[in-house]
Every structure is written in structure tokens, then in C-alpha cells.
N, C-alpha and C positions, 0 to 999 in steps of 0.2 A: 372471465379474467384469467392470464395466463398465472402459471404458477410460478414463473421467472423472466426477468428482463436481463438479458445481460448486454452490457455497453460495452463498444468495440471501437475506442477513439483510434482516428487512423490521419495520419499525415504521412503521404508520397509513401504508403506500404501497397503500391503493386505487386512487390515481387514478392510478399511473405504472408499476405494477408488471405489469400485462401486457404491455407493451412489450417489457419485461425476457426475460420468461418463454418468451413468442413465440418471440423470438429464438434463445433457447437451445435452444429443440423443434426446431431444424434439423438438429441434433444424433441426431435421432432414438434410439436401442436403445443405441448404443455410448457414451451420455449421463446419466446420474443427475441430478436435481435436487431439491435438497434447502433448500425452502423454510423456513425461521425463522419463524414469528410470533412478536414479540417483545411479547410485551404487546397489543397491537394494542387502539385501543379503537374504529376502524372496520372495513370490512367487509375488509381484509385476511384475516383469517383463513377466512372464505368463500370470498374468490376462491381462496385457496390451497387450499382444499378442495376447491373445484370441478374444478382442473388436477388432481390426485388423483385422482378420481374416473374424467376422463377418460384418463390415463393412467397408470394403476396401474402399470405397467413403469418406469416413466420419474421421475416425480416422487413424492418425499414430503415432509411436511409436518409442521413439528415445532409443536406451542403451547406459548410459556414464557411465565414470568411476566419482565417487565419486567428483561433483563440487560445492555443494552446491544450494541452491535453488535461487540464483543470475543465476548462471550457467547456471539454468533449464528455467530459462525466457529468459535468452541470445539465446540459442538453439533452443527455439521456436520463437523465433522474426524469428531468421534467415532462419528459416522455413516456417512461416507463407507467405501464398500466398490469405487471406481474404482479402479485405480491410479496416476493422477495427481488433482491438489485445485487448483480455483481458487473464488475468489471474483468474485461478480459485483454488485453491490449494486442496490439496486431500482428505484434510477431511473436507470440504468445499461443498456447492452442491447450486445450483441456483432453486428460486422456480417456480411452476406452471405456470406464469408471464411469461416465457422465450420466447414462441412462440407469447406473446404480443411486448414485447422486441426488437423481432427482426422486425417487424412490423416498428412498431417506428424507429429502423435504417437503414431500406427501405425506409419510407418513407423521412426521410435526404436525403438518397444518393438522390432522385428522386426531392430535392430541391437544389443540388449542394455540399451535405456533411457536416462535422461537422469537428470539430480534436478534440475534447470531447465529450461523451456522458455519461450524471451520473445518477446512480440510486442510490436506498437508500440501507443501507445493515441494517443486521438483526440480532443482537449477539444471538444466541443460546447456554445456559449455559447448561452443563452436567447435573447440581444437577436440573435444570427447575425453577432458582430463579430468576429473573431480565434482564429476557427477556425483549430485546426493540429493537428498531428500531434508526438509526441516518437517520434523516429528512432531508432534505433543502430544502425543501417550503417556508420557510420565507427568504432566502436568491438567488433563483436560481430560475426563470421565469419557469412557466410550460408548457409543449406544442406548445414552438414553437422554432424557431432557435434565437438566441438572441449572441448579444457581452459582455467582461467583464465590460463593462461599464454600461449593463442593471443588473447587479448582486450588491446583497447589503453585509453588513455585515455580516460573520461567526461568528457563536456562538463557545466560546471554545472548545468544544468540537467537534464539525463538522470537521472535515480533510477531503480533498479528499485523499483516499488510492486505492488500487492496488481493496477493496471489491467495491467501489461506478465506479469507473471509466472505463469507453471504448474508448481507444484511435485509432487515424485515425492512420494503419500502418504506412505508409510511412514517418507520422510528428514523430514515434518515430527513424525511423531509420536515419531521418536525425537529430535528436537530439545527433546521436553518441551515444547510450545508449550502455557502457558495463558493467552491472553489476560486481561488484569485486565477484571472489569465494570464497566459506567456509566462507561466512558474514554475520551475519540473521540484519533482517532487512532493508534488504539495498533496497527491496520495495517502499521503502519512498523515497527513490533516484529516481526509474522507474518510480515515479510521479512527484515527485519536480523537475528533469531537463527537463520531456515531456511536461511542464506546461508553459514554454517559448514562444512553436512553438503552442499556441493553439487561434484563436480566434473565430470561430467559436463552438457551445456550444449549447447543449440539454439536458435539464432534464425530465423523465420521474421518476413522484411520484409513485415508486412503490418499494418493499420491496426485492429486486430481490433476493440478494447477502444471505446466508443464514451462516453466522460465525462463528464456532464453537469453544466454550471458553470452558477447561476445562480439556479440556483432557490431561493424564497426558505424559509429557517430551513434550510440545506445547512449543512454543518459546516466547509466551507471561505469561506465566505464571512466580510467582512473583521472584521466586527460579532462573530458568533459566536467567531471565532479569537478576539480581542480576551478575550471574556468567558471564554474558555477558555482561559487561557494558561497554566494549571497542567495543564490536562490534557498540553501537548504538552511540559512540562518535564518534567512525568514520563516518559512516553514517552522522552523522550529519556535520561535518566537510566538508564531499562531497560538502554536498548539499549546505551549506553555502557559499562555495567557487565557485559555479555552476554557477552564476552569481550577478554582485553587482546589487542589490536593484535599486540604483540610477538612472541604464542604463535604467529600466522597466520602458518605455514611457506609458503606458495603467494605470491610479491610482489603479480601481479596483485587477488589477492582481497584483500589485504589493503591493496592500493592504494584499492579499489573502498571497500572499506569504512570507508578512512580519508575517503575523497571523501562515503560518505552520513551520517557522524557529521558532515560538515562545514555539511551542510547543515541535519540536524536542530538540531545546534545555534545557528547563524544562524535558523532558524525562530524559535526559542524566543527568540532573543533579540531577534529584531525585534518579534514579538506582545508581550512582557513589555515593553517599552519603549513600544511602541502606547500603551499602558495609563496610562503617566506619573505613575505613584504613587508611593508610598514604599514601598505595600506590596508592586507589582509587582517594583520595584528591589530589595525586600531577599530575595524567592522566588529574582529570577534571579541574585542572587550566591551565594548557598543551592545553589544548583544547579552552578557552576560549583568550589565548595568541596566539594560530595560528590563531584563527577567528580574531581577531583586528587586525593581521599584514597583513590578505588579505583584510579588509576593517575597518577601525579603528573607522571610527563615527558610522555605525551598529552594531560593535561588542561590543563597548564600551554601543551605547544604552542598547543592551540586557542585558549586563551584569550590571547594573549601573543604568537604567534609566528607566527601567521597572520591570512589576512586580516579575522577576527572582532574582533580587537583593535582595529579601527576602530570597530566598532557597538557594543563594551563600554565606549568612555570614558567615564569618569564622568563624571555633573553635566548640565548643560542641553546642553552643547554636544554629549556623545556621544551623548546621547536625541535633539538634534534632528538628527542625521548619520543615526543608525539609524532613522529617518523619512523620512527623505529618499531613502534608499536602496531602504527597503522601496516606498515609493511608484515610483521609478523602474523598478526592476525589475520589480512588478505593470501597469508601462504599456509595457514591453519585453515579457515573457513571458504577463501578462494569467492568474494560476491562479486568480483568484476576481472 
């Protein structure tokens, strides 16, 4: 059994996906990689053929028809024969660190395992402005195996995502994880519902993950979110519905948890007000009415009793706070 699977969803990434790949072959034997083409209507699925060919040990290569990159993590879970599963996306590449990396989730396994392993990830901007790192050393014990009860406060800004995270296979696939197709976003899902089945937990300080902001038709960038702002309502609505807050016996995790529903839903509401329509404003009330009718004292907090309550005001004035906001914070933190 390998010691890691990593999924490497790829649609029309000819020109950026060996970078990717490369990176990952440091990894060498103790490494799986399980290439997606997702449709591909360029030479992706050649070059994916060709690292196959070359290392028949190491990498395989799945051809689908067009499912989206939910789709492409579903494919690879159900694939995946490592013990632990991470994603890595195509225009994305992990750094020099990797064969330290793996080290570190040797030595877990050789302590009885993990069902989380997190590192730090690394935004790398196109233009080379506002590079940085997302940290959690002040929140996540280093260097040893630790429970959510040994973890402290997240700073806004810190999420765990699909870049920091390595989860133990088999706690995702009993999570029932099936990605929805043709959804972006929904990432945020593959970690908000694997995050139930985790208590065991390892931080290694290191900048692994290397994130590439900038490039153009990226699904984060400001244009694309704007046009997609159903996709991350939905998203969020998943996730919100995945489990009630209350049942989450562990305070820490279910602090964590109340902290990354805070944000998804601040996303949503900023991108849907981007928008400035009627029809945007009547989805993200839509949205905040199905979340109180699956849990009505959380839905009602968020919406009402926290600091979200500011970017839901009604009318021109709250649209134009929750613009101003979103703009301040994208020139403090810089994510697209």
C-alpha cells in the first residue's frame, strides 16, 4: 500500500500541468498519483499518458467525460489505494519540503496515524506582488500528534482547505464524500464534511502547498466568483446542512467549525452582492432562509448576531458596505 494518493484534477492544463507533476515525482514509490482528465479538449490527456507510461509504479491516469473538478476528486478517492489522500490541482505544485513531508506522515503512521495532517500553503501571485504564506503556528501544536482540544483560536483568515490539508483515506470515505459535478468550489465541502471524522491531528510548519493566484479564467479570480455566485451559495448551504453545530461534542472543533461556516458564508454574501441585482439579492436571502430552517438558532446567529449582519443590510447602503469591505479585505489579504 502506498503511503499517499495525491489527486491531480486537470481540465485543458497542458501548459501548466507538468510543473504540477514534477513536483509531486519527489515523492518517489511511497507516492501514488492519480491524474483526472477531465474532458480535456487539449493535449492534456497525452501528457498524462505519457508520465504513465513513464512511471507505471507511480502515476495513473483516469479519462472522463467532462465532470467538473468535484467529479475529479470523487474519481480519485475512489481510486486511491494510499493511506492518506490529498489534492493537488494542476496549476498548483508542492515545494522542495515534499520528501520532508512524507517523512512526517511515516512517522504518524509508525505512531498509530492521524486523520488530519496540515501544512501551511503559499499564494504565489502571477504579477510576484503579495506573496505570503497562511501560517498556523499560533493556533496548531507543532511536531507532535495532538487532539482538537490541544488547538487554539483561528485567525480570520486561516481556513483549513483542500491547499493545507492531508486526510487519512478511509476517514474520507466513510464520511460519504460525493462531491456535486460542474460546482467550483465545492472543495470547501471535501473539507468541511471530512472534518467531523477527524481527531487525531499533525501540523508540520512548513510552506508545502505552493497556490497559484492569477492566472487568467482561475476560479477565484474576482470576475469568475462574481459570475458564479450560486455555485459558492450552494457550497455553502452543503456544508451548513452537513452537520448541526450543537451535536459537535469536542468545543475546539466545533469552534473551528463555527469560525469556517463564518467565512463561507461572508463569501457568499459578498460575491452575491458583487452582483447588484435583484436576482442576486433574492438567491442570497434564499440561502440564508434554507440555512435557519435546517437550524434556526445558528442560522439566525450568523445572520443577525454576528459580524455578517453588517454585509446583509438591506438596500443600497448594505450592498454598498459589503463592497467596500470585500474590496478592503482583497487589498489587506490580496486571495485573487
Amino acid at each position: 500500500m502506498k503511503l499517499l494518493t495525491v489527486t491531480v484534477p486537470c481540465y485543458n492544463s497542458a501548459g501548466y500541468m507538468r510543473a504540477c507533476v514534477d513536483s509531486l515525482l519527489q515523492g518517489g514509490e511511497r507516492v501514488e498519483i492519480v491524474i483526472i482528465d477531465d474532458g480535456s479538449t487539449d493535449d492534456t490527456g497525452r501528457i498524462a499518458d505519457e508520465y504513465a507510461a513513464a512511471y507505471p509504479s507511480i502515476v495513473k491516469v483516469v479519462h472522463q467525460e467532462n465532470g467538473g473538478h468535484g467529479e475529479g476528486i470523487n474519481q480519485g478517492l475512489q481510486r486511491a489505494t494510499g493511506r492518506y489522500f490529498k489534492v493537488v490541482d494542476s496549476d498548483d505544485c508542492v515545494s522542495a519540503d515534499f520528501p520532508q513531508f512524507l517523512d512526517r506522515l511515516s512517522e504518524c503512521e509508525r505512531h498509530g496515524g492521524v486523520d488530519l495532517f496540515v501544512t501551511n500553503y503559499y499564494y504565489v501571485h502571477a504579477d510576484g506582488i503579495g506573496d505570503r504564506a497562511i501560517n498556523y503556528s499560533n493556533a496548531l501544536p507543532e511536531g507532535r500528534i495532538f487532539k482538537w482540544e490541544q488547538t487554539k483560536r483561528f485567525r480570520v483568515e486561516q481556513l483549513l482547505t483542500i491547499h493545507s490539508c492531508t486526510f487519512r483515506t478511509e476517514n474520507m470515505r466513510e464520511s460519504g464524500l460525493d462531491l456535486p459535478k460542474h460546482t467550483f468550489y465545492e472543495d470547501n465541502l471535501m473539507v468541511y464534511a471530512s472534518l467531523v471524522n477527524t481527531e487525531r491531528l499533525y501540523y508540520y510548519n512548513s510552506d508545502l502547498y505552493r497556490y497559484t493566484i492569477g492566472r487568467e479564467g482561475q476560479s477565484v479570480q474576482e470576475d469568475v466568483m462574481k459570475r458564479r455566485y450560486m455555485h459558492q451559495i450552494r457550497v455553502t448551504e452543503q456544508c451548513f446542512t452537513t452537520a448541526r453545530l450543537d451535536e459537535i461534542d469536542r468545543p475546539m472543533l466545533k469552534a473551528y467549525m463555527k469560525h469556517e461556516l463564518f467565512i463561507m458564508l461572508g463569501i457568499s454574501t459578498l460575491y452575491a452582492r458583487l452582483n447588484d441585482t435583484p436576482e442576486a439579492e433574492k438567491n442570497l436571502q434564499e440561502m440564508w432562509k434554507r440555512c435557519r430552517a435546517f437550524d434556526e438558532k445558528w442560522g439566525r446567529y450568523f445572520r443577525y448576531h454576528s459580524p455578517l449582519f453588517f454585509v446583509n443590510i438591506s438596500g443600497k447602503i448594505g450592498q454598498k458596505f459589503a463592497v467596500f469591505i470585500y474590496r478592503l479585505a482583497n487589498k489587506v489579504v490580496r486571495f485573487n
